[in-house]
N, C-alpha and C positions, 0 to 999 in steps of 0.2 A: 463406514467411517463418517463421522463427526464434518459439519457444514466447513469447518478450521483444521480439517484433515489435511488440505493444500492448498501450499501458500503461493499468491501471487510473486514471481518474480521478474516477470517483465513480459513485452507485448511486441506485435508483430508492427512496424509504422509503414509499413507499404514496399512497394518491392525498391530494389536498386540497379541502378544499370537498366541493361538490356538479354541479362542471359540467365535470371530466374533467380538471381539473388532476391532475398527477403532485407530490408533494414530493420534492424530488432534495438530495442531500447530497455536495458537493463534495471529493472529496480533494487538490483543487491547492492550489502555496501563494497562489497568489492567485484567493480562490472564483469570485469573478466570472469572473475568466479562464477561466474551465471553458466556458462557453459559444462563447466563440472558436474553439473545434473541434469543433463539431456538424454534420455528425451524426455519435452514436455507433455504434459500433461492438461486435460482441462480442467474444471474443477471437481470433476465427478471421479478424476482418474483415469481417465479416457486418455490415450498417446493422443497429442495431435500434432506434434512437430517433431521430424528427428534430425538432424543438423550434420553434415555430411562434413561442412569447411564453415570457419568464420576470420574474418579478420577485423580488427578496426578501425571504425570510420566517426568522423565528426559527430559527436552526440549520440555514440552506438558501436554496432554491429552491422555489417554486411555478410549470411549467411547463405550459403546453397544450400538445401533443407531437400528431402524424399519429396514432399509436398508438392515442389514449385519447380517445372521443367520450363518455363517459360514467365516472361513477365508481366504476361497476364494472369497466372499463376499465381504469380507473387503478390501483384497485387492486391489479390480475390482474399487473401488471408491476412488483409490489414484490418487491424482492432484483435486480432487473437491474442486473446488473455494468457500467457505461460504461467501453469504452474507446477508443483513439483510440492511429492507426500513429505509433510512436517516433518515425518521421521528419518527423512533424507538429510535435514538441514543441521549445521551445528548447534548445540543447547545454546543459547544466550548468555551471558556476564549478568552481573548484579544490575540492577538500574540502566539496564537494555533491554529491547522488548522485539516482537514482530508487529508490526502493522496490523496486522491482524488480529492480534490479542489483545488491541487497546479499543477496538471497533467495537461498541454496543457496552463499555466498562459506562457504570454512572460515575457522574462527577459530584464531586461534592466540595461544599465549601471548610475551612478551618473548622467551623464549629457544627458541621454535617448537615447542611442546611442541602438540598437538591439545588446544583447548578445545570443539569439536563445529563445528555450523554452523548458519548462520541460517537458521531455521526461517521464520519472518516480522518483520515491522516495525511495531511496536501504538505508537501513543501514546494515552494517558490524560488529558492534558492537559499536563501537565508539560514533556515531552519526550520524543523518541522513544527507544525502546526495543528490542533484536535480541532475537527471543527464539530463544534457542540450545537444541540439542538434540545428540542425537547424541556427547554428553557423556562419552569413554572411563568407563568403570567407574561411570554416573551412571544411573537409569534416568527423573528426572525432567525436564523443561523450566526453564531460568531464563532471568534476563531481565539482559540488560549494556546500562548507557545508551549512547547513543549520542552519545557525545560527543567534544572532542579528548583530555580525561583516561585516559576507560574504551578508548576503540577508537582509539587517535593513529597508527594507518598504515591506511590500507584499498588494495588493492592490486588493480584489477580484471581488470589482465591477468595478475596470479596467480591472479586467483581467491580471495582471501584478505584477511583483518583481523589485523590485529595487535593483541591486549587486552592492557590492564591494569586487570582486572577489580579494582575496591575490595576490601578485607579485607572475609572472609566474604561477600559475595556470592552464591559458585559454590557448589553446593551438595556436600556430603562423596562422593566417590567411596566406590564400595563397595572393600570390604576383601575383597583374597581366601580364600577356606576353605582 
């Protein structure tokens, strides 16, 4: 399978309590829903988490997991990246995407000019955000929301986004000597 065979959906934050719970923090858009495809997986397809109980807790999950008999256990599997095979997941809507199928798209301006590419997909709370890199004449990272305004074409069998990045946004390409 394909490096986009399995998609991140959330990650191990350290253990909880004192009896081997794990606290898991969801990246789908419906948290609960994370559970409906356990067990995880890493990215290779490897099991590496199988979830026994979970309930909800402040900014998560609190899970008993095969993994984690104690909480030193638990917390030995903080940072474990959850994923689960694409073909587990629902097809997407129109003009909705995965995170990961926007990761590595070029960007391009109205008139197809190289505005870099997407480095990754960060939201802050707000809303999601491309942060773009690879910026002709730029040496820093910026960030174009992700919206119908800033990105109004995404084109996946190009491989590409179409931006209308807001005034002053992008940040100044360097000027040649």
């Amino acid at each position: 399978m394909s490096r986009d065979a399995y998609i991140l959906v959330g990650a191990v934050a350290g253990a909880f309590g004192v009896k081997g719970e794990v606290r898991i923090k969801p990246f789908t858009a419906d948290p609960e829903g994370l559970f409906a495809y356990a067990p995880f997986t890493d990215e290779h397809g490897d099991v590496v988490l199988r979830v026994k109980a979970w309930r909800p807790i402040k900014d998560g999950f609190a899970a008993f997991v095969e993994e984690a008999a104690t909480r030193e256990d638990a917390q030995a599997l903080k940072s474990l990246r959850l994923h689960v095979a694409r073909d587990r997941l629902p097809a997407t809507d129109d003009d909705e995407f995965y995170h990961a199928d926007l990761i590595g798209l070029a960007v391009k301006d109205l008139e197809g000019r190289p505005l870099g590419e997407v480095r990754s997909v960060q939201n802050y709370g707000a809303a999601d955000l491309l942060e773009i890199w690879k910026t002709p004449g730029v040496a820093e990272i910026w960030f174009l929301p992700f919206t119908k305004a800033a990105a109004p074409h995404v084109d996946l069998a190009k491989g590409e986004i179409v931006a209308d990045p807001p005034e002053g946004l992008m940040p100044e390409a360097a000027s040649p000597a």
